[in-house]
Every structure is written in C-alpha cells, then in structure tokens.
C-alpha positions in Angstrom: 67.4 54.4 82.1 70.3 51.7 81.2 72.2 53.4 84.2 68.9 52.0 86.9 68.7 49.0 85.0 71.9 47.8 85.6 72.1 49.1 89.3 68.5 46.9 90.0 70.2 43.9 88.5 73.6 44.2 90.3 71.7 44.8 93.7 69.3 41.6 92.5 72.9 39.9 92.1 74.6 40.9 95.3 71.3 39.9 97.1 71.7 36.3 95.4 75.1 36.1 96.1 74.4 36.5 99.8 71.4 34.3 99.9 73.6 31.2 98.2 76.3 32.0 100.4 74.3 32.3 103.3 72.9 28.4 102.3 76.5 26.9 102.9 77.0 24.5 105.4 80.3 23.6 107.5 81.2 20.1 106.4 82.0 17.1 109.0 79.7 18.4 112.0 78.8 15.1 113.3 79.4 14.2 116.5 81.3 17.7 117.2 81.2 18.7 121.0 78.7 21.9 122.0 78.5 23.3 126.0 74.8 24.8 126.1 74.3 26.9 129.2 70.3 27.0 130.9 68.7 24.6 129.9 66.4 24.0 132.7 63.2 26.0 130.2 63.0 28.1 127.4 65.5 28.3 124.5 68.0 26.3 125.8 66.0 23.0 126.5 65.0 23.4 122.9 68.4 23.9 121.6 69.8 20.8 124.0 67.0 18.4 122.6 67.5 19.6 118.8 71.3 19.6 118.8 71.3 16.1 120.2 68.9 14.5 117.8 71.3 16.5 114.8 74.1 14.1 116.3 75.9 16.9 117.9 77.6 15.4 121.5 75.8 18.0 123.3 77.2 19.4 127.0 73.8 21.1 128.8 74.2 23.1 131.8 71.1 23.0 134.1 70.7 25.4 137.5 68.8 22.5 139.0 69.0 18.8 139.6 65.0 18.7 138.6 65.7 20.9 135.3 69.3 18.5 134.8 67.0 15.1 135.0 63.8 16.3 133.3 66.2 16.8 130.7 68.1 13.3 130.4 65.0 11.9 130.5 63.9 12.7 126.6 67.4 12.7 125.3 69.8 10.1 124.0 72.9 8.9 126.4 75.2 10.8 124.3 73.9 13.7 125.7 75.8 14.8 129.2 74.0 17.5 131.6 75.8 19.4 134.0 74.9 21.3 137.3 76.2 25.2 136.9 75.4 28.5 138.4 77.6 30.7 136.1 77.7 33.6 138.8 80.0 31.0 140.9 83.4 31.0 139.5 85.0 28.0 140.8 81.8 25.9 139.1 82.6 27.3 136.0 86.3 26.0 136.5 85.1 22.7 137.2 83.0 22.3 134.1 85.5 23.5 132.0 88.3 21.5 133.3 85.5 18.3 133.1 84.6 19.5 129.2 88.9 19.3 128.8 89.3 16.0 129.7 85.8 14.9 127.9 87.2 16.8 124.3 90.7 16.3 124.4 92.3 17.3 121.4 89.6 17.9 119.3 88.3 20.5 121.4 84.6 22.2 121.9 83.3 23.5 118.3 80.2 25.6 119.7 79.6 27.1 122.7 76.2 29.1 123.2 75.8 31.3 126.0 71.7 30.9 126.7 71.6 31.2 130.6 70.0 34.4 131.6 67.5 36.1 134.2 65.3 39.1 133.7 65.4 40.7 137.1 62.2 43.1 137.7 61.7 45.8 135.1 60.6 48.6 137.1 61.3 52.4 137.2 65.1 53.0 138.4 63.9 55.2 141.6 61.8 51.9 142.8 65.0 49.9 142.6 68.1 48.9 145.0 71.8 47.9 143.4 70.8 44.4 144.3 67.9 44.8 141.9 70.6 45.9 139.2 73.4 43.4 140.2 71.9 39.8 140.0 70.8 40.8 136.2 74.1 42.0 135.4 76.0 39.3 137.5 74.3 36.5 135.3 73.6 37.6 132.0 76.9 39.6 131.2 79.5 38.8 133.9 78.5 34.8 134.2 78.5 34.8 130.5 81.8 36.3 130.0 83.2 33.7 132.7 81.7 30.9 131.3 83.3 32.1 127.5 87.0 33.1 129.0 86.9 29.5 130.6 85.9 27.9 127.6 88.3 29.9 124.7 90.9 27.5 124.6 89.1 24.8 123.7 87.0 26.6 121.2 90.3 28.3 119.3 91.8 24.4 119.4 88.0 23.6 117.5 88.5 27.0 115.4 84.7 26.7 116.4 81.7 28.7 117.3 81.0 31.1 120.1 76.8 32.4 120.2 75.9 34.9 122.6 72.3 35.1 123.3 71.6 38.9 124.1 68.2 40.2 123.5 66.7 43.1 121.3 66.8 44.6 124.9 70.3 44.7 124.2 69.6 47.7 121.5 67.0 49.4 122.6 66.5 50.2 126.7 62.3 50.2 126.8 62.5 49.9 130.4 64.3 50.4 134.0 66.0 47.8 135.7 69.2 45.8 135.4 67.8 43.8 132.2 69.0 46.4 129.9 72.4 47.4 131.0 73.5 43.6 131.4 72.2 42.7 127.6 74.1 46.1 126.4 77.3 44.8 127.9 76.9 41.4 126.1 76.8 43.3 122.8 79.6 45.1 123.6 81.8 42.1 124.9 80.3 39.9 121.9 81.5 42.7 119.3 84.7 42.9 120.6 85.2 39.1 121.4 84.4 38.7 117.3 87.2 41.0 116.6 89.5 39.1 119.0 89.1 35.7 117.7 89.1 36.4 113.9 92.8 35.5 113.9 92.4 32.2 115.2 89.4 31.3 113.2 86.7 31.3 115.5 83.2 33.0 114.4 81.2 34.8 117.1 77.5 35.7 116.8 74.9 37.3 118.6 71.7 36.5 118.9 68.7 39.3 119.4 65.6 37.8 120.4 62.8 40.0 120.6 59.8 39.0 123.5 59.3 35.3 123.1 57.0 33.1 125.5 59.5 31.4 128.2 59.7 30.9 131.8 62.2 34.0 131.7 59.7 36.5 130.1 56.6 35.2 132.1 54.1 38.3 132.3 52.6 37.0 135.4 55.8 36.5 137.0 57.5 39.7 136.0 54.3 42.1 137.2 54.3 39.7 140.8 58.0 41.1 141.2 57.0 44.6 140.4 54.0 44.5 142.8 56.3 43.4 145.3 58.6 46.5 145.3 55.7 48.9 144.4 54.1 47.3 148.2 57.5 48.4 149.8 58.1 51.7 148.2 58.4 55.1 150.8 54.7 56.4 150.2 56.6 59.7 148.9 57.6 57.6 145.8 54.3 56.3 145.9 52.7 60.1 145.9 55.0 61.1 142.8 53.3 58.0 140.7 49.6 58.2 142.4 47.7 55.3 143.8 46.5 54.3 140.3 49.6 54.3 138.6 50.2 50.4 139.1 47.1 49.3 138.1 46.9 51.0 135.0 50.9 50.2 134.2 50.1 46.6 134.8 46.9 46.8 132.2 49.4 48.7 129.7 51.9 45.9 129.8 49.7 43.3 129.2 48.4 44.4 126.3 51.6 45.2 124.8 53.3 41.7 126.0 49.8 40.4 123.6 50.6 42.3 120.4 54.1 41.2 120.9 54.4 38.1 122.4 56.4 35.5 120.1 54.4 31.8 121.5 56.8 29.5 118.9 60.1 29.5 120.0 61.7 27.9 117.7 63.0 30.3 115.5 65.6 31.7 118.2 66.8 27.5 117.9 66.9 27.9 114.2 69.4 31.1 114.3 71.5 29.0 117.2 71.4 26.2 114.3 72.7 28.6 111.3 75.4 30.0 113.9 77.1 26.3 114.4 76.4 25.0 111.0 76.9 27.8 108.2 80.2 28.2 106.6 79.0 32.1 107.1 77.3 32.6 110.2 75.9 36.2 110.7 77.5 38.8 112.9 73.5 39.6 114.6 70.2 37.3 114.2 67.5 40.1 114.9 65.0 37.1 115.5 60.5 37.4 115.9 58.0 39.7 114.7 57.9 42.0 117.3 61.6 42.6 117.1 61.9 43.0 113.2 59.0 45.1 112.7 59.2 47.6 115.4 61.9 47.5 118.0 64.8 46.8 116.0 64.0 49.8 113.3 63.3 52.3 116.6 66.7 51.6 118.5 68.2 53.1 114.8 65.8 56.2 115.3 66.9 59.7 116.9 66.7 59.3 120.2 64.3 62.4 120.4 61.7 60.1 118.3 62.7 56.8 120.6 61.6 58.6 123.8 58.6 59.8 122.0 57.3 56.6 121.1 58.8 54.8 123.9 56.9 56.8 126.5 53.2 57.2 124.5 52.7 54.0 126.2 53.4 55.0 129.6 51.2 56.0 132.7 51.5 59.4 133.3 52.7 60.3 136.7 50.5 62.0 138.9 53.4 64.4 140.0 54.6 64.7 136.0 56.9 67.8 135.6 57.4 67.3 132.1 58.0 70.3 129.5 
C-alpha cells in the first residue's frame, strides 16, 4: 500500500514539475524580429495581428497584394508585409536577403512556417501527379526553402523555428497530396530539432486538427472533388457507381460538423508558447477533434486504423473486398 502511495505522489510531482516548468517564459522578448509565412487568412493573419500587438517586430508574408494590404491596414507601422510564393526560390532569396539587412546582428528569433494549401482530397486512382505535386511543392518543399534560407539568422538569434504540420501529418484519413506533404514536414521538423540543438535553437511542430479557415473550406474542397469526379473515364466512374459522390459528399459533411474546430485561436496560442516558453514543446496536438480521436487512432494497429478509418466510407459498387 506505502509502495502505490508513494508512486501516486511522485507521478503527482513529476506532473507539477512539468506544469511549472512548462509556465516559464523567455525573458527580453520585446521587440524581437518573427518572419510569419501566409498570412493572407486563417492562422497566420491571426498570429501576424497577435504578435504585433505583443510588441514582437513582426515580418508577414502574404501571396497577394489584396491579402499584404488588408493586412497593414489593422496593424501598427512596426509591422512589415512581404509579397512571397514559397514554391519560387529566387523570392525566397530575396526576402531573406531583405530580412538580413532589416535584423543585422541581432538576427530573426522566430520563424513559423504557416503557409500551406490542401490540394483536393480525393481517392488516389481519380488523381494526376499534378494533383500530388502543388501540395507537396508548397507545404513541405516551400517550407523547407523558406527555413534553409532563414537558418542563419535564426542560429545568430539562437531563436525559434515552428513548423505548422497538421494532425494529417500522423494519420493519412484520405487520398491526395495533403498527407504525404504534412508527413514529410514531420519528418524534416524532427530531424531539423535534432540538428539545431547544438546551436541553441528550439524547433516545434504544430498539429492542428480540422479547424474553420479558408484552407479547410468544406464547400471549396467538395467543388474541387466534383470537378475531377466530372472528368473521370466512366470506367472509374463504373467501379464507384453513379451514387457514390453524392453520398461521399453527405458523409463528409457530417463528419467536417462533429469535427470542425470554428475558434482558431488556440493553434495562435501554441505558436505563442513556441516563441515565448523557456521550454517550448517538441508537438502541440491542438483542437478537440484532434485530441480526442485522431491523434489516439494514428497510435492504433494499423489493422484497427483501416477499420475505423473506412466505417465511414461509401462502399464501392465494384467492392472486391475480403
């Protein structure tokens, strides 16, 4: 009985320990430099007006001159915007020569790598490589770009890199090139941690789970999936039946409403504890959806993943499963 006793308390302690430790704050952030790329919508805008008004001298990369403006218009002078497609590599040169001469010495504490595109998530025998490639293009081979570019000055900083990857990023719930590009940003962002231990710079990922943004847009997202089912070979079209879109369509929506995170704010709140702890996590598993169910089923067996990951799926009319 002593022996339970005293494991209980010293798990109670080590669960303190963490929770005070995980309160501690990096001192003398004010006025340190962060590069934040897409802001145009969604998390990023968020975390460009929130940084700013903490007195961080914020660096936000827009994909559009509407998106870059909207944007200066509701923030303070001392934040800069930035026009940047990170699939073009001599763009992402230019900012990062332009964030060098704007740092100088005391170099870029926080970098966050937001900017990111979905790319239709349909079956992988609807889809081209083009369907695959702009996904993977943007959010893994932009986003490692963008971070190789920016390295120096973050080591001089012995500041923050945050990698916004996706619960997609664990668990593959759908075809497409979604999945493999967020699966290669946790491998370069676990890797990249390992790397930069040495010269004092922390790198997190962050796992959002499905959150309401321009990026996730259910409306959106089923348009681009009518518009390859419309201009699939009718053979492909046999093998899933006339029906089959209809009905995938009403499945996905009701899934996107029992999961659908509306406040975003909480992804914001992990890019926060990322820049400012003294201990910033490894992973931020972040919303409801992504605690409670997806995050514990991408630790299952995979035999009880592809059980519960295809309950929810239209059956094909030409099934051949055993």
């Amino acid at each position: 009985m002593l022996f339970y006793a005293l494991l209980f308390l010293g798990i109670i302690s080590l669960w303190w320990h963490w929770r005070e430790r995980d309160k501690m704050k990096a001192p003398n952030l004010i006025g340190k430099y962060i590069f934040i790329t897409g802001c145009d919508t969604g998390f990023g805008n968020m975390a460009a007006k929130f940084f700013d008004k903490k007195g961080f001298r914020v660096f936000a990369s827009c994909l559009t001159e509407t998106g870059a403006k909207d944007l200066k218009a509701v923030t303070s002078r001392q934040l800069q915007t930035v026009l940047l497609d990170v699939r073009d590599s001599e763009s992402v040169k230019k900012v990062a020569a332009w964030i060098k001469a704007e740092v100088q010495s005391e170099g870029l504490w926080g970098l966050v790598n937001n900017a990111g595109i979905m790319g239709p998530p349909a079956p992988t025998d609807w889809l081209d490589i083009e369907h695959f490639r702009e996904p993977i293009e943007v959010n893994l081979i932009g986003l490692i770009n963008v971070t190789i570019n920016m390295l120096p000055l973050i080591k001089k900083a012995k500041g923050r890199i945050v990698n916004v990857s996706s619960i997609g990023g664990r668990l593959a719930f759908s075809g497409g090139g979604y999945f493999p590009s967020k699966f290669g940003v946790e491998g370069f962002n676990d890797s990249l941690r390992r790397d930069m231990k040495a010269f004092g710079v922390k790198v997190c990922c962050i796992q959002p789970g499905l959150f309401k943004t321009p990026l996730t847009n259910p409306a959106k997202v089923m348009k681009q999936k009518e518009v390859i089912w419309n201009r699939l070979p009718p053979d492909i079209k046999k093998q899933y039946g006339e029906e089959y879109f209809q009905k995938d369509a009403e499945k996905k929506e009701k899934l996107s409403k029992m999961c659908l995170n509306k406040d975003i704010s909480p992804v914001v709140q992990c890019m926060e504890h990322a820049l400012t702890s003294l201990h910033p996590r490894a992973h931020y598993v972040v919303g409801k959806d992504a605690n409670l169910f997806w995050n514990p089923v991408s630790r299952m067996p995979a035999v009880i993943q592809d059980f519960i990951l295809l309950w929810n799926r239209v059956k094909l009319a030409a099934s051949h499963e055993k």
